[in-house]
N, C-alpha and C positions, 0 to 999 in steps of 0.2 A: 694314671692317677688323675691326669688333666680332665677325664672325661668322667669316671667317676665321684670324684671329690664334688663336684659343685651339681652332678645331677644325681646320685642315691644317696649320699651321704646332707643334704642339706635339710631334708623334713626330718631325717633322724636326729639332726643335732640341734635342731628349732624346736622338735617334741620334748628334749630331755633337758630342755629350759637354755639352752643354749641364744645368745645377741646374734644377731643378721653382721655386726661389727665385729664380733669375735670370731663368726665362719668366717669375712673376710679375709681378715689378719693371720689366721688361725691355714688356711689354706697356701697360702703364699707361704707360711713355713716349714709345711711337710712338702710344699714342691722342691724348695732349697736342696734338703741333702740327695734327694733321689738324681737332682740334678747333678749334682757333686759325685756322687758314687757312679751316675752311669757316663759321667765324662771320664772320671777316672779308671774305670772298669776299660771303655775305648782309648784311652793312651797305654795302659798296661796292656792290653791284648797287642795292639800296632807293635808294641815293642817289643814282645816277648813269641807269640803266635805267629802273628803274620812273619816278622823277620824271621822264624824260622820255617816256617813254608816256604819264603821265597827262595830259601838261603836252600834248601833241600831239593828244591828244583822242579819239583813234581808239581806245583800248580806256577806257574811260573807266569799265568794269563791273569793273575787273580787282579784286582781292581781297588784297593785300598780309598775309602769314601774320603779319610785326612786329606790325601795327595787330591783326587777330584775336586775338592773344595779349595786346596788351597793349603789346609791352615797347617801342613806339616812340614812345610816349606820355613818355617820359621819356627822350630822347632818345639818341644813336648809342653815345656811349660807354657808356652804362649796359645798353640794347640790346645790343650785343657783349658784354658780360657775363655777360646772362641770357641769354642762345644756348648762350655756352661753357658755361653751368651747366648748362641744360636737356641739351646736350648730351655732355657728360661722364656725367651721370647715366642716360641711355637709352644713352650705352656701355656703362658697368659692370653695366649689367641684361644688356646682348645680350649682355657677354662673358662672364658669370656663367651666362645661359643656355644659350649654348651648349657651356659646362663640364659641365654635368649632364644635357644629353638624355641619353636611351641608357639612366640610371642609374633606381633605382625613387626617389630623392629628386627625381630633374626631373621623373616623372609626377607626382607628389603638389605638387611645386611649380607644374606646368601644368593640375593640378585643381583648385590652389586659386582661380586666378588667374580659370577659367573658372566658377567657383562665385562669387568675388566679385564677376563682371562680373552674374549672373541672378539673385543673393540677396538677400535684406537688408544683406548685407556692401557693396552700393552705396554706402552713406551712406561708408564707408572709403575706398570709391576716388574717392566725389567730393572728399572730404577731402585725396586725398593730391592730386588734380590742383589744385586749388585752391590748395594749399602749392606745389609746386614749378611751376606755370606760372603760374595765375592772380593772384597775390596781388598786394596791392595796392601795398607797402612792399616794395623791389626787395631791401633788405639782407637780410628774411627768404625771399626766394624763392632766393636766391644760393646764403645757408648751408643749407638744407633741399634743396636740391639736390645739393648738394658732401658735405654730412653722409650724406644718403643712399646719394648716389654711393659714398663712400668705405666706408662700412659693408655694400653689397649687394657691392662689389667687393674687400674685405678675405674676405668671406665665400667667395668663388670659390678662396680658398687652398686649403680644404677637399680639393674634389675636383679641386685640382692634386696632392695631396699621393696620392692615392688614384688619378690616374688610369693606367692601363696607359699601356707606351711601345709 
């Protein structure tokens, strides 16, 4: 949806008399329930699927991504928490991204991204994973994902504001 929403759906909803204010608004709330349903779609499968594959024996190698991360360590309802947060926040990156290809600010933003993955800037990007996936204390993983979220996705106004219809 993150990648559609803001690149084919945006001249169709600017032609049909549609505010660049109301895409804005309007997008951040079909992201909500998709978020919401596929958190909860991945705590209902953990608990219902997976435990009983493990519990049946037959894949007994299988890799559960909750336990990877972390976030089933502290059980379902806290778990569907940090899903919806992880997830909201790598929405508003993909919708924010795909605002600005095309533009010479998304090559410099896709220069930096790939300068910070091969640089020294490393130590930042382990920084930020660690903040919004890894942390230890689920309250600060929540609001540092949502803060983010909201602030990389506040910033996508920009070049709605700028984008041709």
């Amino acid at each position: 949806m993150a990648i559609f929403i803001p690149t084919a759906h945006f001249t169709k909803l600017m032609n049909l008399g549609g505010r660049r204010k109301e895409f804005f608004k309007s997008a951040i709330f079909s992201y909500i329930p998709a978020i919401v349903i596929a958190a909860a779609v991945s705590i209902i499968t953990r608990l219902t699927i997976d435990k009983a594959i493990v519990l049946s024996g037959k894949l007994s190698d299988t890799v559960d991504l909750l336990d990877v991360l972390g976030f089933a360590s502290h059980g379902s309802l806290s778990a569907f928490f940090q899903i919806s947060a992880v997830l909201f926040l790598f929405c508003c990156i993909l919708h924010t991204m795909m605002l600005i290809q095309g533009k010479w600010y998304g090559w410099i933003v896709d220069i930096f991204i790939i300068v910070m993955i091969f640089s020294p800037l490393n130590a930042a990007l382990v920084w930020f994973f660690n903040m919004v996936i890894f942390h230890n204390i689920i309250l600060v993983q929540i609001i540092s994902c949502l803060l983010f979220g909201s602030v990389i996705y506040a910033l996508s106004f920009i070049p709605i504001q700028n984008k041709p219809i």
